[in-house]
Structure formats: C-alpha cells, structure tokens
Kinemage of the C-alpha trace (Angstrom):
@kinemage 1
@onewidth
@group {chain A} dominant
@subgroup {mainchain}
@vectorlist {calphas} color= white
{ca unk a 1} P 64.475 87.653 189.096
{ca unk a 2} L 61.200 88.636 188.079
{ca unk a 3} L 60.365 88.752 184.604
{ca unk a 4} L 57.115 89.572 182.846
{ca unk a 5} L 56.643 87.800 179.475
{ca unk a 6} L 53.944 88.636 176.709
{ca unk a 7} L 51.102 86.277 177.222
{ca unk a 8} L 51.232 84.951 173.399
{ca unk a 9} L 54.499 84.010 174.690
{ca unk a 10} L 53.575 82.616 177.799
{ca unk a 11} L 50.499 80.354 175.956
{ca unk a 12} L 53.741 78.283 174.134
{ca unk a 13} L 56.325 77.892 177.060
{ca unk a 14} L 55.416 75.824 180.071
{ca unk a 15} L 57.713 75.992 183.033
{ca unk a 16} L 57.737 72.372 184.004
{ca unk a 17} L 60.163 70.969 182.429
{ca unk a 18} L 63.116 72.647 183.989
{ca unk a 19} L 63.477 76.047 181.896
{ca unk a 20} L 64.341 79.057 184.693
{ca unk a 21} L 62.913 82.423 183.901
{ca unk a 22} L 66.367 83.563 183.783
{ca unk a 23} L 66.926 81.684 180.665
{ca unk a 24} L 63.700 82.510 179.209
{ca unk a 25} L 64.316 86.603 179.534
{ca unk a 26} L 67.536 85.537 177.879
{ca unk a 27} L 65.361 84.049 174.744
{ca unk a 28} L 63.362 86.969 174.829
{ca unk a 29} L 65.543 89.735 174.738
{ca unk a 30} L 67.377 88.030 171.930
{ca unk a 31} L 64.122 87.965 169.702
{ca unk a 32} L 63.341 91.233 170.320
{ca unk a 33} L 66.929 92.223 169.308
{ca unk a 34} L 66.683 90.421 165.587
{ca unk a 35} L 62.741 92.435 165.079
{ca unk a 36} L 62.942 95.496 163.506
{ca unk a 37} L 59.285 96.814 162.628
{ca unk a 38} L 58.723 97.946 158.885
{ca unk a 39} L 58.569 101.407 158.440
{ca unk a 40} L 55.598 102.207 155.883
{ca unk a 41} L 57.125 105.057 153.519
{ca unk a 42} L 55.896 106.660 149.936
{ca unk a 43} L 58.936 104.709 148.409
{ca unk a 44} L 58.268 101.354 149.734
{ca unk a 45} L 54.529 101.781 148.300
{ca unk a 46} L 55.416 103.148 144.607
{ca unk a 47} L 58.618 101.498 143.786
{ca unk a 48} L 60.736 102.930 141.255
{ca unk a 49} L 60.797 101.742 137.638
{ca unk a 50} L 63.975 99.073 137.666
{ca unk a 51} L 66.854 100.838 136.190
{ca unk a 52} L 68.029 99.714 132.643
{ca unk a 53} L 70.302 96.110 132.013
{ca unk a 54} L 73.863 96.536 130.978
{ca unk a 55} L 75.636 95.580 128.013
{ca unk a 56} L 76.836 92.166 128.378
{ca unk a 57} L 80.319 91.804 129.378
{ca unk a 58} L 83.240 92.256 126.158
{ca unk a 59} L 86.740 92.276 126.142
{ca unk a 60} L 88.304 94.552 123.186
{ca unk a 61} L 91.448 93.515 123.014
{ca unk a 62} L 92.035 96.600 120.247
{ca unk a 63} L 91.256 99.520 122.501
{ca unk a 64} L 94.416 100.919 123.498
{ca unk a 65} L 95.205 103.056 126.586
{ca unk a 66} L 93.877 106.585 126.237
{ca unk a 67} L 92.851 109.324 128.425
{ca unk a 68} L 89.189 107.535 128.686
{ca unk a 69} L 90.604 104.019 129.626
{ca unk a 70} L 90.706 103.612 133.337
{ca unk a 71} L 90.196 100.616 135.443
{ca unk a 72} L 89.237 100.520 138.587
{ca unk a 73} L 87.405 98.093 141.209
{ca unk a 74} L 90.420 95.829 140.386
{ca unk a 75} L 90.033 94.189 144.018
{ca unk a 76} L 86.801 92.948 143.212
{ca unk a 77} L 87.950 90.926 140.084
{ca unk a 78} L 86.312 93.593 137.392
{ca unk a 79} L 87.283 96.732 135.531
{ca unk a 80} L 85.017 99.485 133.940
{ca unk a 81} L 86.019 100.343 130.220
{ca unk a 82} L 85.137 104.039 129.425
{ca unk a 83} L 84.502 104.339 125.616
{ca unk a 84} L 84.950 107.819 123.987
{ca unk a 85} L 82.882 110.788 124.792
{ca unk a 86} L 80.719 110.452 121.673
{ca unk a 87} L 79.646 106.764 123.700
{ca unk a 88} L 80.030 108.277 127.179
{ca unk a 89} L 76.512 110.401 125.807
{ca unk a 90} L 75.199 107.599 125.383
{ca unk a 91} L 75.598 106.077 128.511
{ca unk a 92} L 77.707 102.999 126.774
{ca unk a 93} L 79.930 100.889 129.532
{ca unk a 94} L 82.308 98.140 128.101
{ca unk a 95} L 83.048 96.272 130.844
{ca unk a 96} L 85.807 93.318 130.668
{ca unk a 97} L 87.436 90.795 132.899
{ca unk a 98} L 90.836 91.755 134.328
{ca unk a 99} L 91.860 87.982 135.387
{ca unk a 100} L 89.696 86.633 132.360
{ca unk a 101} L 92.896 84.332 130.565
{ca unk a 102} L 89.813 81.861 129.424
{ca unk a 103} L 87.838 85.021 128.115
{ca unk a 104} L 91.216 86.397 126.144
{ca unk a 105} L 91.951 83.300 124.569
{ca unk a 106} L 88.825 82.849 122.974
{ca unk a 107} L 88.805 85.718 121.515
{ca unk a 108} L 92.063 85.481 120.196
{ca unk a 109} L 90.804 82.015 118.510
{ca unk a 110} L 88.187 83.406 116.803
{ca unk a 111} L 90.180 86.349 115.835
{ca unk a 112} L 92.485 83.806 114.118
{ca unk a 113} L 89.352 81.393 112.943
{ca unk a 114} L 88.354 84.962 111.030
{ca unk a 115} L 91.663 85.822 109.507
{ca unk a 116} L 92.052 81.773 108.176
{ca unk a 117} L 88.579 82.282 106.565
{ca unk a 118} L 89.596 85.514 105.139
{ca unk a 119} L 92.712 83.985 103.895
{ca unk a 120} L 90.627 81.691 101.907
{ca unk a 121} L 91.092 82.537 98.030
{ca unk a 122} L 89.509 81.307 94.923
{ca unk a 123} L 91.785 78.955 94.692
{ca unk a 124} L 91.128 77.247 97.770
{ca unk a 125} L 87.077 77.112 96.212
{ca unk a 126} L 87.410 76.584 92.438
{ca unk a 127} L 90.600 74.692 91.476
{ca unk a 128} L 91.255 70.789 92.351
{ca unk a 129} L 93.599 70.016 95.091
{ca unk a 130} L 96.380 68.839 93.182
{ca unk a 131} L 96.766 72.089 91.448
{ca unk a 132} L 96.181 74.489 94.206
{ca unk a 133} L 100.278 74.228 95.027
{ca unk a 134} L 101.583 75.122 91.765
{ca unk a 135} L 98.611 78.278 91.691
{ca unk a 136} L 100.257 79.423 94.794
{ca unk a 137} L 104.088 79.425 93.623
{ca unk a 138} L 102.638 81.439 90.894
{ca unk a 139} L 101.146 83.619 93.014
{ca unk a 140} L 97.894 83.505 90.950
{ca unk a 141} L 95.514 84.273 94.477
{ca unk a 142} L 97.924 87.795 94.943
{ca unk a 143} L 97.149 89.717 91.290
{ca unk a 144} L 98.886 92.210 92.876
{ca unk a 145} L 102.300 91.473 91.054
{ca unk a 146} L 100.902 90.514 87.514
{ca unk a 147} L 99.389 94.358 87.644
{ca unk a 148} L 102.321 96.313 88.572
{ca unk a 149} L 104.409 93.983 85.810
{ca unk a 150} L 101.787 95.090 83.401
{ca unk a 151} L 100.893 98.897 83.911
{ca unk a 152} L 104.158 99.840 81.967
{ca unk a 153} L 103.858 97.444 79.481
{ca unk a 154} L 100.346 99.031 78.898
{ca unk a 155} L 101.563 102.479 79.200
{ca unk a 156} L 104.114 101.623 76.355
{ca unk a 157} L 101.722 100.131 73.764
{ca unk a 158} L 99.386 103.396 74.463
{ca unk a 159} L 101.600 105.858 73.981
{ca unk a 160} L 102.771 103.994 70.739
{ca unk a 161} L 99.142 104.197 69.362
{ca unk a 162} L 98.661 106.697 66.364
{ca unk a 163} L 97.272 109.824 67.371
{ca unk a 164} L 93.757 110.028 68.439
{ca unk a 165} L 93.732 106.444 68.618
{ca unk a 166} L 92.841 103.839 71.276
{ca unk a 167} L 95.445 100.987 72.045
{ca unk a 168} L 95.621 97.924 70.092
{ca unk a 169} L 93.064 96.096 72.265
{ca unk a 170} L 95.101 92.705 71.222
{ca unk a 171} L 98.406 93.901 72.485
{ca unk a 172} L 97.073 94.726 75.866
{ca unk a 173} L 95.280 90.936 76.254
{ca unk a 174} L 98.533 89.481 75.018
{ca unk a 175} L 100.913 91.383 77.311
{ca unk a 176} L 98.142 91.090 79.858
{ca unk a 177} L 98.992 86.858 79.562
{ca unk a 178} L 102.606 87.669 79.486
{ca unk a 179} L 102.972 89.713 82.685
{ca unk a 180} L 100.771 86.834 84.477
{ca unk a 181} L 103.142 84.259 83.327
{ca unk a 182} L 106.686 85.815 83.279
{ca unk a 183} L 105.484 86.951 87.155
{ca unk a 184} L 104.867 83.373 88.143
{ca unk a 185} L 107.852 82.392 86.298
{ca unk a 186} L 110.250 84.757 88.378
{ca unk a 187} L 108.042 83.988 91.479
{ca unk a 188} L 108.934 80.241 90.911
{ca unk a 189} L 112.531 80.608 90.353
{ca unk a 190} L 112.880 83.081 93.595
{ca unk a 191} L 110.968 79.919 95.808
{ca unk a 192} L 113.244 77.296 94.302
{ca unk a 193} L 116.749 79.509 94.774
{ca unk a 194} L 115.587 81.380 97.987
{ca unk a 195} L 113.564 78.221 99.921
{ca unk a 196} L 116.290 77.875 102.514
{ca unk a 197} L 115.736 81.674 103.606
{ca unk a 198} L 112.015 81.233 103.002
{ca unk a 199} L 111.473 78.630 105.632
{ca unk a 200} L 113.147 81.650 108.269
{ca unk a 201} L 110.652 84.395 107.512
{ca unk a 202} L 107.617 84.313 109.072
{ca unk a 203} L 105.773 85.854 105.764
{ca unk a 204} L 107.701 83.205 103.533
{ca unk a 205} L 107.571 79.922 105.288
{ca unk a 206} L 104.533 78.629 104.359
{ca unk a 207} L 104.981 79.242 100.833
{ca unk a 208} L 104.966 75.694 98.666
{ca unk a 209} L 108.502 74.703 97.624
{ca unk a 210} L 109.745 76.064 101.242
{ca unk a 211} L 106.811 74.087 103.570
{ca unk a 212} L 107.836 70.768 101.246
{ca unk a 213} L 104.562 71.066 99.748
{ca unk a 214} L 106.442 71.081 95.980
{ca unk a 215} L 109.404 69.538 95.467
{ca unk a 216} L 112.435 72.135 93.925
{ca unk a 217} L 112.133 69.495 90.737
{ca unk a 218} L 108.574 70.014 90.337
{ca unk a 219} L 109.231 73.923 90.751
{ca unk a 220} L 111.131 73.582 87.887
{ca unk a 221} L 109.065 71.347 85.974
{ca unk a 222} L 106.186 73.676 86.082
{ca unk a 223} L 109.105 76.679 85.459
{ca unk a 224} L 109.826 75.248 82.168
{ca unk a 225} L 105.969 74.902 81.447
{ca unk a 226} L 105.573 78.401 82.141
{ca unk a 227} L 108.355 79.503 80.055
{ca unk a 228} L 107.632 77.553 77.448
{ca unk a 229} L 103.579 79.231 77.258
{ca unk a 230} L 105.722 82.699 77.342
{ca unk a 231} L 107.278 81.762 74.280
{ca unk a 232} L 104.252 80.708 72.711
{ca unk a 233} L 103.173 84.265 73.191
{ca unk a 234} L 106.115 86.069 72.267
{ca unk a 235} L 106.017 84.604 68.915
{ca unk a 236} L 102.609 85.917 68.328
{ca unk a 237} L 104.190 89.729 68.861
{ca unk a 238} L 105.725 91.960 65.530
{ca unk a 239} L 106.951 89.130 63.276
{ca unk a 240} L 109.986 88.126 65.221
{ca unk a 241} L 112.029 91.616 64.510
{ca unk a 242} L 115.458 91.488 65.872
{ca unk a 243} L 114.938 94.305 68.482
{ca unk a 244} L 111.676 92.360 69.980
{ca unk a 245} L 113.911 89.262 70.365
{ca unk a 246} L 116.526 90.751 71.932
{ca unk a 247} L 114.083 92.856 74.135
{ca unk a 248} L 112.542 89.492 74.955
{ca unk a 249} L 115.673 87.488 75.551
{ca unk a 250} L 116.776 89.897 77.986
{ca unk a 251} L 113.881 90.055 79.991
{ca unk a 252} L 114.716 86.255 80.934
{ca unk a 253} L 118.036 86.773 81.651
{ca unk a 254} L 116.843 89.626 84.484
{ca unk a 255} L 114.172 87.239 85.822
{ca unk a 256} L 116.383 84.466 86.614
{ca unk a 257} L 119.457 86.593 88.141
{ca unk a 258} L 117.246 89.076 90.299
{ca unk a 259} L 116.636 86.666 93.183
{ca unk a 260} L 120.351 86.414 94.086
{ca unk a 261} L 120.529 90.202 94.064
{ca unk a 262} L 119.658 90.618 97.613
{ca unk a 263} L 122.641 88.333 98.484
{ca unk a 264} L 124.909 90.652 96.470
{ca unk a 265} L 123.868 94.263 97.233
{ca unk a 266} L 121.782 96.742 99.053
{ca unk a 267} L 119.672 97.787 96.269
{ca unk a 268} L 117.808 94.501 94.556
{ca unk a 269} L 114.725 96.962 94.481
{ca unk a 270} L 116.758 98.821 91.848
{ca unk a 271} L 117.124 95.339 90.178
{ca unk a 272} L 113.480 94.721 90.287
{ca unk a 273} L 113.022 97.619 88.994
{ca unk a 274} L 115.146 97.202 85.955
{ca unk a 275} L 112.832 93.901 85.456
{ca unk a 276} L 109.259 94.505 86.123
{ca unk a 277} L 109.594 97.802 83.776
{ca unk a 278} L 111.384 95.404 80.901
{ca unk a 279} L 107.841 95.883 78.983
{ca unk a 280} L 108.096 99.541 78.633
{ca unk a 281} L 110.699 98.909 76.332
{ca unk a 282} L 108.933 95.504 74.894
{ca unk a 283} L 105.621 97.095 74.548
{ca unk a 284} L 106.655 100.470 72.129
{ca unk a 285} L 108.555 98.270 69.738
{ca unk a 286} L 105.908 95.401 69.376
{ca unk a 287} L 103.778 97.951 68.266
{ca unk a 288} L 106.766 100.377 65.917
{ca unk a 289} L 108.943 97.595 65.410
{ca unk a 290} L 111.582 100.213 66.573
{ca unk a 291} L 112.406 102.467 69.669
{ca unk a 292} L 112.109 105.862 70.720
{ca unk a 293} L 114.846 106.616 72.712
{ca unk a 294} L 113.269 109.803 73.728
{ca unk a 295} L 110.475 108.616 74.883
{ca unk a 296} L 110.807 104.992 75.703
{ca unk a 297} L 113.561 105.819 77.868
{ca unk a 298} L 112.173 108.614 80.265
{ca unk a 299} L 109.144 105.952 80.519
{ca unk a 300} L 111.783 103.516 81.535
{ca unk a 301} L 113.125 105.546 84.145
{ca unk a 302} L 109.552 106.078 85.576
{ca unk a 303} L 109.155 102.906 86.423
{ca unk a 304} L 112.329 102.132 87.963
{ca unk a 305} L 112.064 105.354 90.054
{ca unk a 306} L 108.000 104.047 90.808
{ca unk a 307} L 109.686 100.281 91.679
{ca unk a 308} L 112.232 101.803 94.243
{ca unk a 309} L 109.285 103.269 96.271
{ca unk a 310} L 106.850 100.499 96.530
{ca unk a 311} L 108.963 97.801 97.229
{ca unk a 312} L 111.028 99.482 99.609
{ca unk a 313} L 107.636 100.138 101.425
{ca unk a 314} L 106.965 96.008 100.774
{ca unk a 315} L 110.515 95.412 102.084
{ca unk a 316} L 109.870 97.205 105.448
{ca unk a 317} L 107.572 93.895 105.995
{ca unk a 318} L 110.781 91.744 106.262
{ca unk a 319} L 113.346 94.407 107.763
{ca unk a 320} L 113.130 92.335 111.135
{ca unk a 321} L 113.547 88.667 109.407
{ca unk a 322} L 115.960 89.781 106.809
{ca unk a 323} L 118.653 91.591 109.403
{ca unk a 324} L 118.648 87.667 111.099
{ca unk a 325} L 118.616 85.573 107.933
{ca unk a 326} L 121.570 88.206 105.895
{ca unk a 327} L 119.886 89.122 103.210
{ca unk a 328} L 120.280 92.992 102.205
{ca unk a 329} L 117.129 95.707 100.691
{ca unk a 330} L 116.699 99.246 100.795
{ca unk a 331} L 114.467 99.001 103.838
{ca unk a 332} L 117.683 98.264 105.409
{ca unk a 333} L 119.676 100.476 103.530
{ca unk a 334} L 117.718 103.599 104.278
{ca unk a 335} L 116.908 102.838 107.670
{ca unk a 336} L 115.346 105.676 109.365
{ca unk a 337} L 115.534 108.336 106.301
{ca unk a 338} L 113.413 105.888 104.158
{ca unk a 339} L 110.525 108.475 103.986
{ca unk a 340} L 113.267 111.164 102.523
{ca unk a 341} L 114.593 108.782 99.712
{ca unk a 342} L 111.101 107.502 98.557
{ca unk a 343} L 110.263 111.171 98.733
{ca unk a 344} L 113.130 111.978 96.197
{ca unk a 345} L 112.460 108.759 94.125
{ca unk a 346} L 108.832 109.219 93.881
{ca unk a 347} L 109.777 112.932 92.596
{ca unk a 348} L 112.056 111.618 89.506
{ca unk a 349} L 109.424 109.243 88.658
{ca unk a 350} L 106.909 112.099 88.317
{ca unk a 351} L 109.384 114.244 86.135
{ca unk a 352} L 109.893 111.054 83.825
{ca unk a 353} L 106.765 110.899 83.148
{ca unk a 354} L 106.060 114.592 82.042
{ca unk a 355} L 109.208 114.358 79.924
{ca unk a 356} L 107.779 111.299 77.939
{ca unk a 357} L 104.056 112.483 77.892
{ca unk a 358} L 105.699 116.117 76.669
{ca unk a 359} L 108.061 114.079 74.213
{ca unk a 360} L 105.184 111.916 72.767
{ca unk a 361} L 102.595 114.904 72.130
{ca unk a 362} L 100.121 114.100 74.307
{ca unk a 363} L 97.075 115.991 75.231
{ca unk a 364} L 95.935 118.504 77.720
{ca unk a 365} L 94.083 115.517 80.282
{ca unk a 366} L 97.776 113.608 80.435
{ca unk a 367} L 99.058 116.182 82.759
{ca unk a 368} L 96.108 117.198 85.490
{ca unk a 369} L 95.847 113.335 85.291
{ca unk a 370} L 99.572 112.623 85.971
{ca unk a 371} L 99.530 115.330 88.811
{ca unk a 372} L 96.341 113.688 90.590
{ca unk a 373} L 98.945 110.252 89.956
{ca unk a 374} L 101.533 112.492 92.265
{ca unk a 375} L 99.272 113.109 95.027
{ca unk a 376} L 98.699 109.216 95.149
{ca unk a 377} L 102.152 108.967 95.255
{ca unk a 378} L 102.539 111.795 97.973
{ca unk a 379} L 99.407 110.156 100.101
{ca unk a 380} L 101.322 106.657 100.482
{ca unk a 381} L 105.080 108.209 101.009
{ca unk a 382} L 103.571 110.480 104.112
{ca unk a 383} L 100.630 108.412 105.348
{ca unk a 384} L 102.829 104.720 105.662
{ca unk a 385} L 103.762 103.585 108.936
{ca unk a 386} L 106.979 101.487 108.101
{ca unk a 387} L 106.643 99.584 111.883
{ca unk a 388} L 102.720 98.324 110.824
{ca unk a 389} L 102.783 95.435 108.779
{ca unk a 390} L 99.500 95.555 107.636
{ca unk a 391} L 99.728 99.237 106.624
{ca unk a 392} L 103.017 98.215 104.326
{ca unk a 393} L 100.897 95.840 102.561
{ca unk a 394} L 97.850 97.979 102.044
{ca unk a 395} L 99.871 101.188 100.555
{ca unk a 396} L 102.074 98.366 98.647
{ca unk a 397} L 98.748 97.237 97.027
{ca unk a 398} L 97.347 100.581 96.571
{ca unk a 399} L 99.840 101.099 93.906
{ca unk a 400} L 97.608 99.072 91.529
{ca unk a 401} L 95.935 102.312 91.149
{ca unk a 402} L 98.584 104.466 90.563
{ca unk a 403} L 99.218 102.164 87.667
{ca unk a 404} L 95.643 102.445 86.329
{ca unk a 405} L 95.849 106.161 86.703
{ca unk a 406} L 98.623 106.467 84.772
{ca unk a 407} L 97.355 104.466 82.308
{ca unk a 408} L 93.834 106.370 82.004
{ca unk a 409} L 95.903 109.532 81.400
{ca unk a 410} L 98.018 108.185 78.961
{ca unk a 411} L 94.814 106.715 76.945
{ca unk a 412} L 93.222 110.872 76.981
{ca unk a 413} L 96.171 111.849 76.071
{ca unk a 414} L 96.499 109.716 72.983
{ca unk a 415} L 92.719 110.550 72.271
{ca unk a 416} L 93.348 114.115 72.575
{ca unk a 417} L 96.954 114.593 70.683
C-alpha cells in the first residue's frame, strides 16, 4: 500500500528496523485524529471578567420547608437552598450538604456549646462552689418567681399609702427580702417532697436535691435557715398585731402543703394562687394594722385570677412529662380549650382590679394604666403557642411586667387621689 507521509515525519522514522508502512499510516491517522487546530475567535482573545465566588457552603438546620426550599441535583451529592425573595434579589444561594451527617453534627455541638454558655448565670461567676447548690434550690439565678411573689405584696402596701403619698419605701425593701426568701423556702420544700418525680422530667432532673447534688437533709437544713431569716423579718413588720401574725402564720402553712396539691387535684395553680398572692393581704395590714375587706379582697382575687393564667401557660412546659409521671395541672385539665379559660380568667382578674382601684379612690392614670395592663394580658393569652416550649417560658416571664405595670398605675393613682 502506498502511503505518503509528511517529510517532518519522515526525518524521525527510519524504515530499517522492521516497521511496515502499513503500520506507520496506522500511527498517522491516529495523530491526526487526536489534533484539532485552535480556532482564533474575539472571545478567546478578550476573556470575560471571572464570574463572582459563592458563599461558602452552610447548613441551617432552622429553615423549614417553604414554597422557596427546593433541592435538587440530589444525584450529585448537593442541594441548592433558595432563601426568600427579599435574598433571591440579591442573588444569595445557601447551599448545604444532603449526606453531610459530619457537617450536622457539628453544628448541633456548637448549637449546644452556645446554649451551655448561655445557661451560665451569676452564680456560676460570682459565688464559691460550695454554695452554688443551695443558690440553685433557691432559685436565686431565675428572679422570675421572687417578682411575681412580690408585685401584690407591693400593690397592697401602695394602695394602703395615704393619699397623694408615695409607698413606704421601707415596706417595699422588706417585703422585697421576704418574697426572695419565702420563694426559696417553698422552692426547697417542693425539691425535697417532689425529687422522686423531679428526676422523670426532663426540665426538673437536673435540679440539686433530685441530681444528688444536695442531700434531702441538707435541703432541710438550709429550709430551716431560710425560715428562720423570714422570721427575723416578720418581726420587724407593725409591732406584732394579731392580724399580721395570723396573716403570717398562714402563709407557711400554704407554702409547705402546695407541693402535694398536684397529687390531690386538677387545679394546684388555684393553690398557688391562693399562696403567691398571701401578701396582698400581708402587705395592707402591715401598713393599717387592719383590713379592708373591700378592697383587700377584690385585690386578692386579682391575683389568684392573674396566677391561674400564667402558670397554666408554665404548666403547658410539663403537659408531656406530667401525663407519664401522674401528676395533675390545669394544662391537663383544660386540654385543648386552655386559650378559652385563660381568656375568662384573665377577664376576672381585670374586673378585680377596677373594683379595688374604684373602692380605694384612686386617680384618673390607675385606669388607662390598668387597661394598657389588659392588653398585656390579651397579647400573651392569643400570641402563646402551648406546643413551643420556649414560647411558654418567654410569655411566662413576660408577666414580670404585667406586675410592674400594675404597680406603676397603682403608685399614679395614689399620687393623684
């Protein structure tokens, strides 16, 4: 066969040494197979600008699904994220492994390194070691309690005030020291009688006496120390009248019965109620040395009503834990109508409090006050979601300032009567 070959070619093969031309044309066409000559375009000479990097690569593990969240390219080992429109404009990608376990779990331990640190209170940073325990059976990192104890005991002493007067300022400080330490006192004695249950609740079982951090005999050791500085401040309060110490005795008999109430009954918020509102009664007649049943009572009632709706949000927390451990609340007693009955309870509360700021004489700013107290009242009652833990807790809190509105109103009102 004969072949013609370039001559560049032909200047580096020889045909001595046994290669046909047969086998060379082979060669040949196979090289001219794999060239491809460059085509010169406009393009190729003016390159265009490279096109902008990409976000790094994130997982958000609290996106949920939504019209804009679609993955796709799922054979390849990646998804595309699509953020909202308002990012869409912006030409924002979030793109995140779909087999990434590695990814997801470091996340999650940084999510829970973040919540431990937040966790961290000022008693973890400013009190020894040894005492930290005992400052967390008295609940002295969550001021949450000690307010909502107070408020009515401050509403009390205000509204007993002479007209256009402020409060005594040294009733407030010492009532102030009492709700701190009759609230640890009632929070130690409901560790110590409910630590079995405790250690079953996921909210509850890392609390002291239940974990086996305290002993139940050093619960009660620092009981009776709390008790005893209670005392100490009760006999500072309206030279020992008869009603104040009977008003003060009872208070102790409520605090040590109310933690077997939710073994007994449906409706321990009630109970609480009846407790944490014991200074609206102790308050008016440390300052009158008597009562007013016309207006101490309606105040009374306020509170109870005001109890029944923020811990039957707090007892939604628990609903799950307390239907497997036995214990009974109102959470679990209203089941789905809870919204309806707080609705109803958060109404009487209202009314008591108009009755006692009408039977007091207060002035004008008590009532646009109390009603801007009502639409608090109205926001948490419709806004709560009773399945999200963390939105329990944050209306249950937010009811420190329903207290402190109160409070300012009843203070104008005094001014002004």
């Amino acid at each position: 066969m004969d072949v013609s070959f370039p001559k560049t070619f032909k200047n580096f093969v020889t045909f001595t040494d046994g290669w046909s031309k047969t086998t060379m044309a082979a060669l040949w066409k196979i090289a001219r197979s794999h060239h491809k000559p460059r085509r010169v375009t406009v393009s190729s000479l003016f390159p265009p600008p490279p096109l902008p990097r990409p976000p790094p690569p994130r997982w958000n593990p609290n996106l949920s699904p939504s019209p804009f969240t679609a993955p796709f390219n799922s054979n390849h080992g990646f998804s595309v994220q699509l953020l909202p429109p308002c990012s869409l404009a912006l030409g924002q990608f979030a793109f995140y492994s779909s087999n990434g376990a590695a990814e997801r779990s470091d996340e999650g331990g940084v999510e829970e390194k973040r919540k431990k640190e937040l966790a961290v209170s000022w008693i973890d940073l400013y009190l020894p070691e040894g005492l930290r325990r005992y400052a967390r059976v008295a609940r002295l990192d969550k001021p949450i309690g000690t307010w909502l104890l107070a408020w009515p005991c401050m509403w009390s002493i205000t509204l007993a005030a002479a007209p256009g007067s402020l409060p005594d300022i040294k009733m407030l400080m010492l009532f102030g020291c009492g709700a701190m330490l009759l609230r640890g006192a009632g929070c130690t004695i409901n560790d110590i009688l409910d630590r079995d249950i405790d250690r079953k609740v996921e909210r509850t079982k890392q609390r002291p006496i239940a974990s086996g951090l305290l002993t139940p005999f050093q619960g009660l050791t620092f009981l009776g120390l709390q008790l005893f500085l209670g005392v100490g401040i009760l006999l500072q309060l309206n030279n020992y009248r008869w009603v104040f110490r009977i008003l003060g005795a009872s208070s102790l008999l409520l605090v040590f019965t109310y933690p077997l109430m939710k073994r007994l009954t449906f409706w321990p918020q009630a109970y609480l109620g009846l407790t944490f509102n014991w200074g609206a009664l102790l308050g008016w007649s440390a300052v009158r040395t008597s009562l007013d049943p016309a207006i101490v009572l309606p105040l009374y009632a306020s509170g109870v009503f005001w109890t029944l709706v923020y811990d039957t949000i707090y007892a939604h927390q628990d609903k799950e834990d307390d239907v497997l451990v036995g214990v009974k609340s109102t959470a679990l007693r209203f089941g789905d109508s809870t919204k309806e009955w707080l609705t109803g309870f958060g109404m009487a509360c209202i009314t008591c409090l108009g009755i006692c700021g009408y039977n007091a004489n207060l002035g004008w700013p008590y009532f646009p006050l109390l009603a801007g107290a009502s639409s608090h009242l109205w926001w948490q009652i419709y806004t709560v979601d009773l399945s999200d833990r963390a939105d329990l807790n944050r209306k249950f809190v937010s009811n420190t300032w329903f207290g402190a509105i109160i409070f300012g109103a009843t203070v104008l009102g005094r001014l002004t009567s």
